[in-house]
C-alpha positions in Angstrom: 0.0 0.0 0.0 1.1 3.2 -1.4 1.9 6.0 1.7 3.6 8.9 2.1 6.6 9.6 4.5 5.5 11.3 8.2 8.3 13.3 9.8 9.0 10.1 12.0 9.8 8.3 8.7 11.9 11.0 7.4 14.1 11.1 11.4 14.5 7.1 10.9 15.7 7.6 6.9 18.0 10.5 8.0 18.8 8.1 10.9 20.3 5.1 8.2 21.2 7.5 5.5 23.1 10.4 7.5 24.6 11.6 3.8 21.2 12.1 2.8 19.8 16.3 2.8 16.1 15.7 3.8 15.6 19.1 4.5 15.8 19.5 0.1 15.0 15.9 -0.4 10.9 15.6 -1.7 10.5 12.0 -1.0 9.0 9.8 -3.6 9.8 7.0 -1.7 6.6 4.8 -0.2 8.9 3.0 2.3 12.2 2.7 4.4 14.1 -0.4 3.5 13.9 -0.9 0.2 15.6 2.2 -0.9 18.0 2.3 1.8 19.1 -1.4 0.4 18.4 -0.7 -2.7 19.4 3.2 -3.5 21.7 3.6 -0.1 23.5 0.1 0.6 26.7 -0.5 -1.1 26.4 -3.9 0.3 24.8 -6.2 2.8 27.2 -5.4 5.2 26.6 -1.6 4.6 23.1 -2.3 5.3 23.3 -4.3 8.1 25.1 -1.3 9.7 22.4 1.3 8.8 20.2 -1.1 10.4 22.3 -1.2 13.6 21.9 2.8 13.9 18.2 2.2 14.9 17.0 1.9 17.9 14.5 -0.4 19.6 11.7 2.0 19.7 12.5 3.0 15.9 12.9 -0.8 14.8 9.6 -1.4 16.7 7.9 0.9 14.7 9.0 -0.5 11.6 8.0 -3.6 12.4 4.7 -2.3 13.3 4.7 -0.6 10.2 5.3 -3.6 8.2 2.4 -5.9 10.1 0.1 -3.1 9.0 0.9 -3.3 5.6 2.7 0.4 5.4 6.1 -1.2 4.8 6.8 -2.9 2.2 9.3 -5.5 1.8 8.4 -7.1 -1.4 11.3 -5.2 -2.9 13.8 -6.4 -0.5 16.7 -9.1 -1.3 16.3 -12.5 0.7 20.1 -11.6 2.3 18.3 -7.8 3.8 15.2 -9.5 4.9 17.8 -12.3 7.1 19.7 -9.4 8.1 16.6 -8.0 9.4 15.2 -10.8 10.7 18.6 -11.1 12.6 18.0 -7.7 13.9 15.0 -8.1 14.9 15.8 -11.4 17.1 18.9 -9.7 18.9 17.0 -6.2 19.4 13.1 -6.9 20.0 12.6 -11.0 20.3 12.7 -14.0 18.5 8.9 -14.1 19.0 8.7 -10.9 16.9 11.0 -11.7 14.4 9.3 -15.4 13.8 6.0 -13.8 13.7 7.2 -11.6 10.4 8.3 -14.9 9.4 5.0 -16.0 9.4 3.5 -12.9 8.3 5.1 -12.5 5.1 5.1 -16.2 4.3 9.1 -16.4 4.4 11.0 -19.4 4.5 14.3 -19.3 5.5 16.8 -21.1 4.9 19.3 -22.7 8.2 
């Protein structure tokens, strides 16, 4: 589902893309992770550390985000999604992080 930015989305973009100038950037994004892997990332490991500048509140509402179908992940690499997923487990609980599991249908491999 389509949406646009809130300020909240824009703190948590600045957040995991510090080189970005929101205060001239017009957002046409409809989401936080996929661009940031996508358009931001130079790798998985450059991801995983944008990830790791979020906290648990900010994660938490990403994840609430997602389960209310405002953020999508469709766009996102199997390797971002584990390194979420990952995230997730150290940061908020395995319970969480299973439940996306189950949410989005997503079988991963051990």
């Amino acid at each position: 589902m389509a949406r646009t930015l809130s300020s909240r989305d824009l703190e948590i973009l600045k957040k995991m893309v510090p080189e970005l100038d929101t205060n001239n950037f017009k957002p046409g994004f409809r989401s936080i992770l996929p661009p940031v892997s996508k358009h931001f990332s130079t790798s998985a490991s450059d991801f995983r550390l944008r990830l790791d500048r979020l906290s648990g509140p900010e994660l938490a509402y990403l994840i609430d985000l997602i389960f209310q179908g405002e953020e999508c992940l469709t766009c996102l690499a199997d390797e971002y999604l584990d390194i979420l997923l990952e995230k997730i487990r150290r940061d908020i609980s395995s319970e969480k992080a299973n439940d996306l599991v189950e949410f989005l249908g997503y079988l991963q491999e051990e």
